[in-house]
KOLNU-984817 format. One record per residue: residue in three letters; x, y, z of N, C-alpha, C in turn. Coordinates in nm, 4 decimals. Layout:
<pts>
  aa   n_east  n_north     n_up  ca_east ca_north    ca_up   c_east  c_north     c_up
 Ala        X        Y        Z        X        Y        Z        X        Y        Z
...
</pts>
This chain:
<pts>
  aa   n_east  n_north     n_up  ca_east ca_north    ca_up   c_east  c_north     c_up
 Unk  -2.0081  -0.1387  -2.3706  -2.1150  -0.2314  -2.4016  -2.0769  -0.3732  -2.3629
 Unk  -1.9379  -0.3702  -2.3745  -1.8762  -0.5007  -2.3763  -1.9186  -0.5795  -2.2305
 Unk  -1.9163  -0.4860  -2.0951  -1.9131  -0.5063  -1.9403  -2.0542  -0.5185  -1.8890
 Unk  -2.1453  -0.4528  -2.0197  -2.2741  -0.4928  -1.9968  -2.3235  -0.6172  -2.0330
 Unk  -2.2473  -0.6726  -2.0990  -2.2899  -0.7679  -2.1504  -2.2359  -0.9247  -2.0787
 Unk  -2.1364  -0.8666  -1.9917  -2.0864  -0.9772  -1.9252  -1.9307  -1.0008  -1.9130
 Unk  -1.8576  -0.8765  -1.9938  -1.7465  -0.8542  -2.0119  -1.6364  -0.8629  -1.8403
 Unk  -1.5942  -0.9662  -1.8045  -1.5390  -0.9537  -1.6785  -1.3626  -0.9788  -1.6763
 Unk  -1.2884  -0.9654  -1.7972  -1.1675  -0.9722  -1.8323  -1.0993  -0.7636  -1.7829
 Unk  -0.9894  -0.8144  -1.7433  -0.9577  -0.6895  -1.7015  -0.9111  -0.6232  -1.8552
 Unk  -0.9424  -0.4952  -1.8665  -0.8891  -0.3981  -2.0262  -0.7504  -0.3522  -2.0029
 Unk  -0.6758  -0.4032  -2.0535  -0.4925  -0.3446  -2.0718  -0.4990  -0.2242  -2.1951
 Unk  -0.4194  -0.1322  -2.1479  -0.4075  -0.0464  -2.2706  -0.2590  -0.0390  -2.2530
 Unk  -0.2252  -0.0948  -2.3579  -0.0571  -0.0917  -2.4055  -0.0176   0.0460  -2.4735
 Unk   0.1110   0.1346  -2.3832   0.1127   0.2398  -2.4558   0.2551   0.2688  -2.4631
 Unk   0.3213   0.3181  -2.5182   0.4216   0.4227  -2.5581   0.4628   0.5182  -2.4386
 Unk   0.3327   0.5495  -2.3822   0.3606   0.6027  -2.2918   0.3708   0.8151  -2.2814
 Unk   0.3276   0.8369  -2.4249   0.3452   0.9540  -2.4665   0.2190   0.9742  -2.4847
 Unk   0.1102   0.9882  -2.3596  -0.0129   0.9990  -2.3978  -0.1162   1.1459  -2.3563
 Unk  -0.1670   1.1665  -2.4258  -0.2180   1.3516  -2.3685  -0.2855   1.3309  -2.2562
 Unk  -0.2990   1.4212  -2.1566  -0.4179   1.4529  -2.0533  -0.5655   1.4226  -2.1077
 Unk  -0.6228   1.4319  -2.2325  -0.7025   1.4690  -2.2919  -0.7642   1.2968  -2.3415
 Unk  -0.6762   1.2366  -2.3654  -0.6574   1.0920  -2.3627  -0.7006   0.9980  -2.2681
 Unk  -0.6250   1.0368  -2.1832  -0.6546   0.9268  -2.0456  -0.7347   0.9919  -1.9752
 Unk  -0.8025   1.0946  -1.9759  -0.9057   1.1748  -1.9431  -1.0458   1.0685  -1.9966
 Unk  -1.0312   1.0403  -2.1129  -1.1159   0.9706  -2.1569  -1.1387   0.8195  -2.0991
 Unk  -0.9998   0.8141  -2.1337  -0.9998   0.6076  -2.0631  -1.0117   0.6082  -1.8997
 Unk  -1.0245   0.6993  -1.8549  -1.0531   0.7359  -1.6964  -1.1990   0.6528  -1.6828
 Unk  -1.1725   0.5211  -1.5844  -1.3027   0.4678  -1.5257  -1.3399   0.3399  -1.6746
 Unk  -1.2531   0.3346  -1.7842  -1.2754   0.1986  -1.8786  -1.1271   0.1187  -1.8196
 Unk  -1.0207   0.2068  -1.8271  -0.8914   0.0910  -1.8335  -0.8985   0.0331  -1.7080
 Unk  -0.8393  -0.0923  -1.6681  -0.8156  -0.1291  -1.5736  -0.6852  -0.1947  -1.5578
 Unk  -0.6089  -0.1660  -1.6581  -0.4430  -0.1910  -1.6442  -0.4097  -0.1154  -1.7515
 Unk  -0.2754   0.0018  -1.7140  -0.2119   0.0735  -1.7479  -0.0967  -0.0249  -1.7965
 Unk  -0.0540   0.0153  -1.9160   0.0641  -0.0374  -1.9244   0.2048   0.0386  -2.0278
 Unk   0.2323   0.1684  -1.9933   0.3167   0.2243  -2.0252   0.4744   0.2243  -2.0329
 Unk   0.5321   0.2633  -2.1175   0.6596   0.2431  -2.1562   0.7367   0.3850  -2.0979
 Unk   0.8619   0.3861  -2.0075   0.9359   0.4770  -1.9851   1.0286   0.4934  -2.0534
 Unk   1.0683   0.5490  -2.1850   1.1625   0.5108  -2.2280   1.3113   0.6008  -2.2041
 Unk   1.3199   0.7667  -2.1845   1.3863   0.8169  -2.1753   1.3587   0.9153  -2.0318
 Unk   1.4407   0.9830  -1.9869   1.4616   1.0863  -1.8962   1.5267   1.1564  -1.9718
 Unk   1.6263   1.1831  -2.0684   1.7107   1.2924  -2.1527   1.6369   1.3546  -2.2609
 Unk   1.5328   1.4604  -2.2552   1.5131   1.5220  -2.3579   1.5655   1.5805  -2.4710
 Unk   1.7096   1.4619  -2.4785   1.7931   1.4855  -2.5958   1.8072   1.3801  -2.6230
 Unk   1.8317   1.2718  -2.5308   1.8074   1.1868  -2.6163   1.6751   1.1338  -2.6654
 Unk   1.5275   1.2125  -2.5831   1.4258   1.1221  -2.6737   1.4507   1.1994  -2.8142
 Unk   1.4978   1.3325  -2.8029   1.4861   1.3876  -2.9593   1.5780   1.2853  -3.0687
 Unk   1.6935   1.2480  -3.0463   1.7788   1.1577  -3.0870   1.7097   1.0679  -3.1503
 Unk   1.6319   1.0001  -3.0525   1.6382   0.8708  -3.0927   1.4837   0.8410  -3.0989
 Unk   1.3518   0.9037  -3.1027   1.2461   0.9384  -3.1093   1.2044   1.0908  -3.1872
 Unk   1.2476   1.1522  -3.2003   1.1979   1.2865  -3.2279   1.1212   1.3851  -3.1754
 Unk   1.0994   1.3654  -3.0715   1.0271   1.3757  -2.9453   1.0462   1.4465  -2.8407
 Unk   1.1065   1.5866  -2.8580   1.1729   1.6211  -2.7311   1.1319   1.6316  -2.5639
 Unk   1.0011   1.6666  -2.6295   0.8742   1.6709  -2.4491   0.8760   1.5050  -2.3882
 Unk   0.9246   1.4442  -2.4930   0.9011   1.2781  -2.4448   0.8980   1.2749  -2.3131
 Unk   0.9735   1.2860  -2.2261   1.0254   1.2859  -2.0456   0.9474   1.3342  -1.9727
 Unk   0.9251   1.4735  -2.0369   0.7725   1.5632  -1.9629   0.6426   1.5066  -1.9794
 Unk   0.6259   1.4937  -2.0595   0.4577   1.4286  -2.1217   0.4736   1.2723  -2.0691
 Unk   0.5600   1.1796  -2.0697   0.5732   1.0818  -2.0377   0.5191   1.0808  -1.8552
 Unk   0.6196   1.1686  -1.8230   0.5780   1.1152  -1.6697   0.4541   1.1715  -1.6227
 Unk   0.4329   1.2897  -1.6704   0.2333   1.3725  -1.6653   0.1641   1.2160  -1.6882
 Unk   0.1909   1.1682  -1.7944   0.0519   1.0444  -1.8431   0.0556   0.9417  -1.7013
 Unk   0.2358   0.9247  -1.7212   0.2026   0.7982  -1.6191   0.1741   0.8073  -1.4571
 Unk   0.1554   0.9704  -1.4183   0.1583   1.0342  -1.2920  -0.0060   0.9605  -1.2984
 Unk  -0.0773   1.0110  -1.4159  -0.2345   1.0103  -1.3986  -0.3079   0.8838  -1.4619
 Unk  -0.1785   0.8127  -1.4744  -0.2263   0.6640  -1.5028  -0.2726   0.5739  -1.3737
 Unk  -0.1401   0.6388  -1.2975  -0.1263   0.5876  -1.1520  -0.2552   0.6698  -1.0791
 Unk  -0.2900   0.7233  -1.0430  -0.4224   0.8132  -1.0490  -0.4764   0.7344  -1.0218
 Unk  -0.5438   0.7281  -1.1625  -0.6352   0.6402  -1.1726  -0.6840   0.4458  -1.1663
 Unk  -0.5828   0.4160  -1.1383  -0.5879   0.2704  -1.1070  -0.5198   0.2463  -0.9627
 Unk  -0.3857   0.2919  -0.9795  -0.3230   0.2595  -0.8526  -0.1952   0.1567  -0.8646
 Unk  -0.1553   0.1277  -0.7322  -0.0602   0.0181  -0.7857  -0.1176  -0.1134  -0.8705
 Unk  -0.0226  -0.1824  -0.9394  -0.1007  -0.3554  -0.9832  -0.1571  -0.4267  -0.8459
 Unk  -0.2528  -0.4613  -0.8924  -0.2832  -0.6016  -0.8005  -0.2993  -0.7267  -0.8952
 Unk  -0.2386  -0.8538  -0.8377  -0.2846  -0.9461  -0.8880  -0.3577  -1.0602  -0.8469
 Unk  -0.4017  -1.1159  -0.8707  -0.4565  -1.2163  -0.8262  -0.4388  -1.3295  -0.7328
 Unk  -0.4731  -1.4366  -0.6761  -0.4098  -1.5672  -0.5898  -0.3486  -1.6268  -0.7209
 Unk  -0.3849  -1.5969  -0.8211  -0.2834  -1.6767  -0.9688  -0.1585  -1.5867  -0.9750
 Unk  -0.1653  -1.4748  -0.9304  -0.0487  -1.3784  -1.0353  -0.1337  -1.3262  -1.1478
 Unk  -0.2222  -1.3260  -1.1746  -0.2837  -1.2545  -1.2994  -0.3223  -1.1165  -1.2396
 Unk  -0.2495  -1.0513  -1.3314  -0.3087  -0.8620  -1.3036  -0.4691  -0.8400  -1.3289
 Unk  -0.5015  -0.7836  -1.2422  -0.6108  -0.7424  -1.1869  -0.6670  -0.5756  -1.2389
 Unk  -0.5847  -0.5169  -1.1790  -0.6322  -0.3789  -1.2060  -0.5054  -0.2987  -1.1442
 Unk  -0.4188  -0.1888  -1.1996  -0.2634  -0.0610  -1.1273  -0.1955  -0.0453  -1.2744
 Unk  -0.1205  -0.0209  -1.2494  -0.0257   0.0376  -1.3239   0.1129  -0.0720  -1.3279
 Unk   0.1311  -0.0551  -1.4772   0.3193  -0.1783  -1.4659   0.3278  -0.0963  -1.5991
 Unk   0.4649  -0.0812  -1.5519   0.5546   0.0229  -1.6435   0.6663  -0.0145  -1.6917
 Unk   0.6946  -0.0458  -1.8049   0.8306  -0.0836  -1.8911   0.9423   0.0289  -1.9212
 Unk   1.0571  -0.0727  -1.8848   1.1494  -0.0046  -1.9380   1.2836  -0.0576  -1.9897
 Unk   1.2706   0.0370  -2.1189   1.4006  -0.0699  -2.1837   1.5308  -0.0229  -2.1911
 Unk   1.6062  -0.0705  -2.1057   1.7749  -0.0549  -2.0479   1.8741  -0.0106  -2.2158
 Unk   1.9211   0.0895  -2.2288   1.9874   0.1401  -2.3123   2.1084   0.1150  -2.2827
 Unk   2.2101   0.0963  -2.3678   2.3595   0.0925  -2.3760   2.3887   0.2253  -2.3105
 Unk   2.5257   0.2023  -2.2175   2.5860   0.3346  -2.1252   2.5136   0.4368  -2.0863
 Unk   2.3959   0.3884  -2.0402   2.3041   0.4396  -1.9694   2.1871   0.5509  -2.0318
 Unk   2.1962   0.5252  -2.1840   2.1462   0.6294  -2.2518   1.9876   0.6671  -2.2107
 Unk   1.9451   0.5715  -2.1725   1.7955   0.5648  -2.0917   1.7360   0.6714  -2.0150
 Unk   1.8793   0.6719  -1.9217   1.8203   0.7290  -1.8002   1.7682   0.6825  -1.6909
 Unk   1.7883   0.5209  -1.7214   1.7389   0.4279  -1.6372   1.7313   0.5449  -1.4089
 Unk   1.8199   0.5739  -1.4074   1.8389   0.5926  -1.2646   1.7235   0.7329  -1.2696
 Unk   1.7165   0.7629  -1.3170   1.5898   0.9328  -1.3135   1.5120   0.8663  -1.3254
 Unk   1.4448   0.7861  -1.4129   1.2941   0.7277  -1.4193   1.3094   0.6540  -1.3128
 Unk   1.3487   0.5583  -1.2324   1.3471   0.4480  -1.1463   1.3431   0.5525  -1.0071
 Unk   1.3995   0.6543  -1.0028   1.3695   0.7498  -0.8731   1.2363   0.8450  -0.9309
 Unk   1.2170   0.8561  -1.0206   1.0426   0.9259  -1.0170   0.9939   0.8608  -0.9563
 Unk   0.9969   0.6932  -1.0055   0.8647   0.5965  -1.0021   0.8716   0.5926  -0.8323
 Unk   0.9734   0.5965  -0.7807   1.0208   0.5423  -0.6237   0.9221   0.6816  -0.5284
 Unk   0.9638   0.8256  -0.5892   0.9553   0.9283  -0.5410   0.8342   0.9962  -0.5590
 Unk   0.7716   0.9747  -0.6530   0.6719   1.0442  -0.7218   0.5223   0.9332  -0.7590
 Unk   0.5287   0.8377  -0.7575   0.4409   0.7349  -0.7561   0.4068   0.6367  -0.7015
 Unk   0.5216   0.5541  -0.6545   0.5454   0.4673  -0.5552   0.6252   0.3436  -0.5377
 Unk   0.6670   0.3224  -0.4676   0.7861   0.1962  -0.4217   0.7282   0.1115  -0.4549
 Unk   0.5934   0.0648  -0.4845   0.5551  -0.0758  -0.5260   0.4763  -0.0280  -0.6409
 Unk   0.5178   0.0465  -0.7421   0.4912   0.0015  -0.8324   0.5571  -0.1096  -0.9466
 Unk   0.4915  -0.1663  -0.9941   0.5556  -0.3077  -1.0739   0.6280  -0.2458  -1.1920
 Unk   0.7330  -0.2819  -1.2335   0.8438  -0.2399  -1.3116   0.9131  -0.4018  -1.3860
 Unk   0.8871  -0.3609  -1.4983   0.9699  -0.4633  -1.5974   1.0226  -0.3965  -1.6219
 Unk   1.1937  -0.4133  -1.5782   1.2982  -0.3432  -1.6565   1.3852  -0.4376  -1.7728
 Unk   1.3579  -0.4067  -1.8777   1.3728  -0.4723  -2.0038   1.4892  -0.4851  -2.0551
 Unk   1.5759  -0.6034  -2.0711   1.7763  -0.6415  -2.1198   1.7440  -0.6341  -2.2799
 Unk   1.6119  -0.6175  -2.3606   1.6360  -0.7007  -2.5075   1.6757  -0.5806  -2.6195
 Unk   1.7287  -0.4819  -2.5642   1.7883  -0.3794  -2.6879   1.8429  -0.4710  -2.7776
 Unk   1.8512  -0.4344  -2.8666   1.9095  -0.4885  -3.0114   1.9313  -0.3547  -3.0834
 Unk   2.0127  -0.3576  -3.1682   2.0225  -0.2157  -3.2730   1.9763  -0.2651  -3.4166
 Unk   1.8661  -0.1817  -3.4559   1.7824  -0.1862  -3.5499   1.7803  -0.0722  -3.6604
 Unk   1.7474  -0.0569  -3.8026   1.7371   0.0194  -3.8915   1.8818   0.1039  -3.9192
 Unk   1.8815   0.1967  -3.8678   2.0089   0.2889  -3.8930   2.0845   0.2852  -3.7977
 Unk   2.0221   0.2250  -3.6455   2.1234   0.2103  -3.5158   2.2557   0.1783  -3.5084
 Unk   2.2912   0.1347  -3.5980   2.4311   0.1015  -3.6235   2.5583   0.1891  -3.6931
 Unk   2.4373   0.3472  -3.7350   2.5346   0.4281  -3.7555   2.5282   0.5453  -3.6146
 Unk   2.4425   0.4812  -3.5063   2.4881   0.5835  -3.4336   2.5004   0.4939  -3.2789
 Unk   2.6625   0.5297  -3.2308   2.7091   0.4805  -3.1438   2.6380   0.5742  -3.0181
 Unk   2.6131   0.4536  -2.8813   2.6484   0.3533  -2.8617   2.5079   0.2671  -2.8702
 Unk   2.4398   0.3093  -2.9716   2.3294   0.2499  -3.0069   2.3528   0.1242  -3.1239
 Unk   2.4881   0.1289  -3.1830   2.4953   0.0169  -3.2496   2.5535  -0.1227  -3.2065
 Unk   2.5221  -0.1294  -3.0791   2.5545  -0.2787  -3.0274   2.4271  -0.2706  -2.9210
 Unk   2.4582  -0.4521  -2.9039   2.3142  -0.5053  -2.8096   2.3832  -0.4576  -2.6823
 Unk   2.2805  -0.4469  -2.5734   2.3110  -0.4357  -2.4321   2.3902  -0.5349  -2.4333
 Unk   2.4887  -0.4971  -2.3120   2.6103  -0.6051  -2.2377   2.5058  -0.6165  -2.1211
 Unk   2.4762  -0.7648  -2.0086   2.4876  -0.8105  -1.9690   2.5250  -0.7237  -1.8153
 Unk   2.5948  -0.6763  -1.8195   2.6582  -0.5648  -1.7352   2.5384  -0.4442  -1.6476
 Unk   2.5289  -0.3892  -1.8007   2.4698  -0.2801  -1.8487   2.3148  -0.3278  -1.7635
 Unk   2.2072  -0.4437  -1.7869   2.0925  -0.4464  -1.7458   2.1425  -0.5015  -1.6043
 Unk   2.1732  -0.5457  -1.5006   2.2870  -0.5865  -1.4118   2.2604  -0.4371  -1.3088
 Unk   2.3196  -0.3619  -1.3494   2.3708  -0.2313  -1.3134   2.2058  -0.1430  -1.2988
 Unk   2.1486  -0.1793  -1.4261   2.0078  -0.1006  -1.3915   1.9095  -0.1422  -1.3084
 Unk   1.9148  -0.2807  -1.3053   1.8114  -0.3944  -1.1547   1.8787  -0.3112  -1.0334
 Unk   2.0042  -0.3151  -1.0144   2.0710  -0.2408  -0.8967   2.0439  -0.1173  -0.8703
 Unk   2.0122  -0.0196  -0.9870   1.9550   0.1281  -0.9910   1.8478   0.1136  -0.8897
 Unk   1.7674   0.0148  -0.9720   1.5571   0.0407  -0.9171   1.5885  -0.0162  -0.7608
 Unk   1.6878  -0.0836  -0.7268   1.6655  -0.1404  -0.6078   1.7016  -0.0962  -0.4935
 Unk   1.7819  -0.0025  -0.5661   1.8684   0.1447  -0.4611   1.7767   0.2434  -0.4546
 Unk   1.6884   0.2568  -0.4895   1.5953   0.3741  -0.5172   1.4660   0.3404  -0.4194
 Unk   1.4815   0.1796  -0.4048   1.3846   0.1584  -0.3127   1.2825   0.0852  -0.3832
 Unk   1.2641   0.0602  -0.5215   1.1616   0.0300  -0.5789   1.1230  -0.1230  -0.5310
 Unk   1.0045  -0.1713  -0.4926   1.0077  -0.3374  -0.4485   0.9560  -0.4206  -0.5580
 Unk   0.8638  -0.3943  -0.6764   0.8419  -0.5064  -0.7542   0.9300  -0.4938  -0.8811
 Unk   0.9758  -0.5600  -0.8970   1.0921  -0.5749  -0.9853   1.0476  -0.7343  -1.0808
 Unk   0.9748  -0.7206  -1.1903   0.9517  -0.8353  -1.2647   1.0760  -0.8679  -1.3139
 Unk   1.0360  -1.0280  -1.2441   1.2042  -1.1124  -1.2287   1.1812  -1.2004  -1.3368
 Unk   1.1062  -1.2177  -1.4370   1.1274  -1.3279  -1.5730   1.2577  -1.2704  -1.6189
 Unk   1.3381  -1.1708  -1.6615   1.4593  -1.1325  -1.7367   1.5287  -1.1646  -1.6636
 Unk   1.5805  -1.2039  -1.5623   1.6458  -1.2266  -1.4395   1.7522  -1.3371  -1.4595
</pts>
């Protein structure tokens, strides 16, 4: 109703990234920016540290048909996103992520220009501190090493604000 009315702001749907077929089936032809979270490739560790074991599977199905349906980001003559897909990801201590498997899907399976914030701000939160190596912040190193992953893989937009 909103677009009938004059609505000309692009719609972001911020997600987790753990979203059904059945879901984005729906938002098919409303969203016009995807914005999903990659968080694991180890279906042990999403169980770990999410509870979640399909996390990896269901994760990359959503964001296969996120990409689908929008495409890469475009932005504007400002830099303002327009309408594609930008996908987060947040760099885990000693690689618990998986950073290098997700960064070769996205390269292999979706595309070299898709836009990628790869994220340094881990912190260890709630009980993280009783389980190593989740109880310390990323080293410096560690997000360093994962920019170098996506860039070996071929990936070209690499959001450089963490930089």
């Amino acid at each position: 109703m909103a677009v009938e009315y004059g609505l000309k702001l692009p719609l972001v749907y911020n997600t987790g990234g753990y979203d059904s077929p059945e879901s984005l089936a729906l938002l098919d032809g409303v969203v016009d920016i995807y914005m999903p979270d990659m968080k694991y490739s180890d279906p042990d560790i999403a169980m770990r540290m999410s509870r979640i074991k399909d996390y990896p599977q269901v994760n990359k199905a959503a964001v296969r048909e996120m990409h689908r349906q929008v495409g890469d980001l475009i932005l504007d003559t400002n830099g303002i996103a327009q309408r594609g897909l930008l996908v987060r990801h947040l760099v885990l201590p000693e690689g618990h992520a998986g950073s290098e498997e997700i960064f070769r899907f996205l390269a292999e399976e979706i595309s070299t220009n898709t836009y990628l914030n790869v994220m340094p701000q881990y912190r260890p939160a709630f009980r993280a501190r009783k389980f190593p190596p989740f109880d310390r912040p990323l080293k410096r190193e560690e997000y360093l090493a994962a920019l170098k992953l996506a860039e070996k893989v071929g990936l070209k937009r690499l959001d450089s604000r963490n930089r």
